[in-house]
C-alpha positions as CSV (number, residue, x, y, z in Angstrom):
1,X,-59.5,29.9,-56.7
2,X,-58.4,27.7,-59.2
3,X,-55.5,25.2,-59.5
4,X,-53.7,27.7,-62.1
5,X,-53.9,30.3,-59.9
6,X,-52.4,28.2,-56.4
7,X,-49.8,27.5,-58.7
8,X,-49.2,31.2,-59.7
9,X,-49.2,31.9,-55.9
10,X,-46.9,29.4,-55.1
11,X,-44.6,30.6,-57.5
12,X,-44.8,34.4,-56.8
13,X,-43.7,33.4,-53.1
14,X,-41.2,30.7,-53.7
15,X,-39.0,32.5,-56.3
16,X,-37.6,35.0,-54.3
17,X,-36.4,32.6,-51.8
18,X,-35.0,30.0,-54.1
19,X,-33.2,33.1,-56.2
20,X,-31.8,34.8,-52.9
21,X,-31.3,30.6,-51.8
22,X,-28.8,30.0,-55.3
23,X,-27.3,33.2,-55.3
24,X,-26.2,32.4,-51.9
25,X,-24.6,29.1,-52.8
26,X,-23.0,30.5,-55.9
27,X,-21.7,33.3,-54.4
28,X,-19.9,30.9,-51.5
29,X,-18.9,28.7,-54.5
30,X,-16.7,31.3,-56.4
31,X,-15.7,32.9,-52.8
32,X,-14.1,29.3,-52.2
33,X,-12.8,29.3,-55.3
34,X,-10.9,32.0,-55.3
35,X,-9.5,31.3,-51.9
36,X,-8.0,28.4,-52.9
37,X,-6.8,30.4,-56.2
38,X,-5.2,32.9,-54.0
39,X,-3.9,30.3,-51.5
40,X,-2.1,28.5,-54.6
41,X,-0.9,32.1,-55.8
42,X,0.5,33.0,-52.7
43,X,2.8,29.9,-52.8
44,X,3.8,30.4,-56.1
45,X,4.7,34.3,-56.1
46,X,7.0,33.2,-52.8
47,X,8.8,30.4,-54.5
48,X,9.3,32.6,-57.7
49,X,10.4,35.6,-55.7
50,X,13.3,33.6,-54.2
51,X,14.5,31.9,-57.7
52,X,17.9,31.9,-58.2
53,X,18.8,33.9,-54.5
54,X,17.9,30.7,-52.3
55,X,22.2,31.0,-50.7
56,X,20.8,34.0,-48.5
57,X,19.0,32.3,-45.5
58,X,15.9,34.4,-45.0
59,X,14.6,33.7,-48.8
60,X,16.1,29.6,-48.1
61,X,13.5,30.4,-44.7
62,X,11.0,31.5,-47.7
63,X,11.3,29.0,-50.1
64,X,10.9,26.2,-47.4
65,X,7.6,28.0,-45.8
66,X,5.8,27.7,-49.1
67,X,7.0,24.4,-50.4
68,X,6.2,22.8,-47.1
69,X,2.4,23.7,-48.2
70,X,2.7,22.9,-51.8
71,X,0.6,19.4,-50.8
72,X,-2.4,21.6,-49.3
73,X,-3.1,23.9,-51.8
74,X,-2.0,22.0,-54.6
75,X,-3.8,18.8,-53.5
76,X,-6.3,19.0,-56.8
77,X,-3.6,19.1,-58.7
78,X,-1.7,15.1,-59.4
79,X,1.2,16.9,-61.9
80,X,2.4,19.7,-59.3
81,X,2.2,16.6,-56.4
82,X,4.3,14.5,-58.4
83,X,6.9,17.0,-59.6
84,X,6.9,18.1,-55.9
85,X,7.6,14.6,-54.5
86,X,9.7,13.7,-57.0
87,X,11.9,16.9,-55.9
88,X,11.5,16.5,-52.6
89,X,13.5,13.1,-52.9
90,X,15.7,15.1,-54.6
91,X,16.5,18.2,-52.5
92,X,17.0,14.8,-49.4
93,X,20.7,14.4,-50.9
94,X,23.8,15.9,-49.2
95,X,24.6,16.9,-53.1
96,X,22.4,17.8,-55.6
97,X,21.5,15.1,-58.1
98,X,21.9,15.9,-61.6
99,X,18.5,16.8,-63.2
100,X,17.8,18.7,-59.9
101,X,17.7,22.2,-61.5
102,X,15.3,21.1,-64.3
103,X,13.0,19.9,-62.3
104,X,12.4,22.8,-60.0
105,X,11.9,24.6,-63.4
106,X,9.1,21.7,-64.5
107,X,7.9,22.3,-60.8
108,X,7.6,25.9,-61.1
109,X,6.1,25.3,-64.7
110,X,3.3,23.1,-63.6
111,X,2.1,25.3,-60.7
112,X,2.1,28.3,-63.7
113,X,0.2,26.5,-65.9
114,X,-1.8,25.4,-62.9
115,X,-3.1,29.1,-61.9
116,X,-3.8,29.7,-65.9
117,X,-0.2,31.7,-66.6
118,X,-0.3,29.3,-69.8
119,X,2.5,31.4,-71.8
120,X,5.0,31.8,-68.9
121,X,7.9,29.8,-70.7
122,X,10.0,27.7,-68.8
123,X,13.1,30.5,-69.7
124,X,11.3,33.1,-68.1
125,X,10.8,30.8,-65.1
126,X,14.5,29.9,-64.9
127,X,15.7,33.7,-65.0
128,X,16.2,35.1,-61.8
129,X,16.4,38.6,-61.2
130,X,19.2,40.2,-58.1
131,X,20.9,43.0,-58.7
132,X,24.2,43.5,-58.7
133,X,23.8,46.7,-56.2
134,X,22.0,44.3,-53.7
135,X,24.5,41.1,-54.2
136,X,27.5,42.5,-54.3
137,X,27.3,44.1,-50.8
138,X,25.2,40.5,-49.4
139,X,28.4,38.9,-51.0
140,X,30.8,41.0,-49.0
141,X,29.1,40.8,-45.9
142,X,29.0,37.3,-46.4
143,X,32.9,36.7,-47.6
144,X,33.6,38.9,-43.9
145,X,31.7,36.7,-42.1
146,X,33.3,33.6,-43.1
147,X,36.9,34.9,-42.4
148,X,36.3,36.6,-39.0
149,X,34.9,32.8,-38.5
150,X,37.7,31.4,-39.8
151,X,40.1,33.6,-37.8
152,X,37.6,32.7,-34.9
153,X,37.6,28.8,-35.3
154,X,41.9,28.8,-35.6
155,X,42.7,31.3,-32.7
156,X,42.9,28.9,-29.5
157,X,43.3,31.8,-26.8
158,X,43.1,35.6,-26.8
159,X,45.4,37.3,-24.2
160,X,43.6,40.6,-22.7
161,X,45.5,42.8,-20.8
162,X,43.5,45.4,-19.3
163,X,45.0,49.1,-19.9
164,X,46.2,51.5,-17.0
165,X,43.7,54.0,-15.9
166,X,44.5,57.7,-17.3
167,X,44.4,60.6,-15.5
168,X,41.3,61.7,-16.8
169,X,38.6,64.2,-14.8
């Protein structure tokens, strides 16, 4: 056999393995990928599906889940870090600072263009959708609440007087 033809051989076995080999690592390349993609999505749908209803505290229980991992999947990206800690700062005040409310919007904004939603404006970001048919009765509940605590919190005793037994049976 000839040199030519070692090399032919060579080749014939190799390729398969080296093709199978690099498809292999690209296909765990783009799977880790779009992990991280999803990871970063997952935040963002959360933060954006509480906009603008964070009073009720089950979305504020929401909201803090996925900010409080907006460092680990939003570690390759410096713009949404700093908005984030600059925020942070922010939301460490008994009263909100003024700016506050723009910069959860340049937040938001960042982690949109971020994931590739290039044309989400920052108006569309800053409109929150809750209906009226869901807030008005959360708003009631809530306005109960707070005067049967009020009631509560100013009433020092409560006289019970247990009732006479009635000839019943």
């Amino acid at each position: 056999m000839q040199t030519k033809d070692w090399w032919y051989l060579i080749a014939t076995i190799v390729s398969p393995f080296l093709a199978a080999g690099l498809t292999a690592l690209l296909t765990l390349f783009w799977q880790n990928r779009k992990e991280k993609r999803d990871a970063k999505l997952r935040v963002f749908t959360s933060i954006m599906a509480s906009r603008k209803n964070i009073d009720n505290f089950q979305v504020a229980q929401e909201w803090a889940k996925a900010v409080n991992v907006i460092d680990v999947v939003f570690a390759d990206c410096p713009e949404v870090l700093t908005l984030w800690h600059d925020l942070y700062l922010m939301l460490q005040q008994n009263e909100p600072p003024p700016g506050q409310g723009h910069k959860i919007i340049e937040l938001y904004s960042a982690m949109a263009k971020n994931l590739g939603f290039k044309e989400m404006s920052q108006t569309v970001i800053d409109e929150g959708h809750f209906p009226k048919a869901i807030s008005n009765p959360i708003a009631k509940a809530a306005e109960v609440q707070n005067e049967l605590l009020r009631v509560l919190k100013n009433t020092h005793s409560l006289t019970v007087e247990p009732k006479a037994a009635t000839g019943g049976k």
